[in-house]
C-alpha positions as CSV (number, residue, x, y, z in Angstrom):
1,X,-113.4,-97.2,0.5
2,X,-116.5,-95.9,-2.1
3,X,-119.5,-98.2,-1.2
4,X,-119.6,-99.7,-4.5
5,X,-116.0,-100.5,-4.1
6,X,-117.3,-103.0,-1.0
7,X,-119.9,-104.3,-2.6
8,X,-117.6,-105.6,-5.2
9,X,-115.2,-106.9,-2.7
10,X,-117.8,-108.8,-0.7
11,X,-119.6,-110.5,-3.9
12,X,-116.2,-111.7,-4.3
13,X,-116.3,-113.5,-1.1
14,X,-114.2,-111.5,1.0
15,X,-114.8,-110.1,4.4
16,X,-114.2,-106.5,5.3
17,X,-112.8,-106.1,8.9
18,X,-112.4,-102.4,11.2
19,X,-109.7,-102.7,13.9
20,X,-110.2,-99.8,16.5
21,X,-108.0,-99.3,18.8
22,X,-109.6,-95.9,20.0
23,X,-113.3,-97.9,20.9
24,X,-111.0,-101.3,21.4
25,X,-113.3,-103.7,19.1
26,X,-113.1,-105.4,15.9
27,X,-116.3,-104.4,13.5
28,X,-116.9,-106.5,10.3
29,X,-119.1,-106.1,7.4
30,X,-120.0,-109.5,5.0
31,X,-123.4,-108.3,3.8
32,X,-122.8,-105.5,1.8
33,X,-125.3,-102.1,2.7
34,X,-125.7,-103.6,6.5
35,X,-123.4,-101.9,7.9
36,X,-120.6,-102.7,10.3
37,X,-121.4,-104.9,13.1
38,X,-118.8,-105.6,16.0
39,X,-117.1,-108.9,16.2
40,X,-115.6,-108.6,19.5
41,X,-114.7,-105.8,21.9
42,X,-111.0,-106.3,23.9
43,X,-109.5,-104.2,27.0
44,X,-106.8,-102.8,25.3
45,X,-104.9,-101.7,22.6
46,X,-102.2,-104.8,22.5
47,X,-105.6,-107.6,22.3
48,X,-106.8,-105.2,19.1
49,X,-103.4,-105.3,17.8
50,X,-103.2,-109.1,18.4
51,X,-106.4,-110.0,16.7
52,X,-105.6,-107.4,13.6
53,X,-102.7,-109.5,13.4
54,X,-104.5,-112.8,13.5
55,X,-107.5,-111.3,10.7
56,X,-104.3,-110.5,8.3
57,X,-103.6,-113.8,7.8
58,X,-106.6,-114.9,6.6
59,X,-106.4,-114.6,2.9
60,X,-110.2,-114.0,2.5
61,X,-110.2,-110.8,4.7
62,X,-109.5,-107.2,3.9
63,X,-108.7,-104.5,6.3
64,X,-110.1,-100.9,6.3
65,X,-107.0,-98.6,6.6
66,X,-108.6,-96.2,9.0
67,X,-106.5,-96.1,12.2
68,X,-108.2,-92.8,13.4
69,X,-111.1,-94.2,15.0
């Protein structure tokens, strides 16, 4: 996603949210040009998967699309 793009998204009141399975956290970015900061780390895979799970319910958070981390 262009930067501009999630600045946009965030003024709007949305949070952005990483899943990686490959480092096994959970990054976010609310402030937009501060980077992505990690919301929790897990042990494996399944706890990532669980918590992506969890985020995608909340209708105020937005999901990057890059599983290749």
């Amino acid at each position: 996603m262009h930067e501009k793009d999630r600045i946009k998204i965030i003024k709007a009141g949305f949070t952005l949210y990483r899943c990686s399975e490959l480092e096994l956290v959970v990054k976010r970015q609310s402030v937009a040009g501060q980077g992505w900061k990690i919301e929790s780390r897990h042990k494996t895979k399944k706890a990532v998967e669980v918590e992506r799970q969890r985020l995608l319910n909340n209708p105020k958070v937005i999901q990057s699309l890059r599983r290749d981390e």
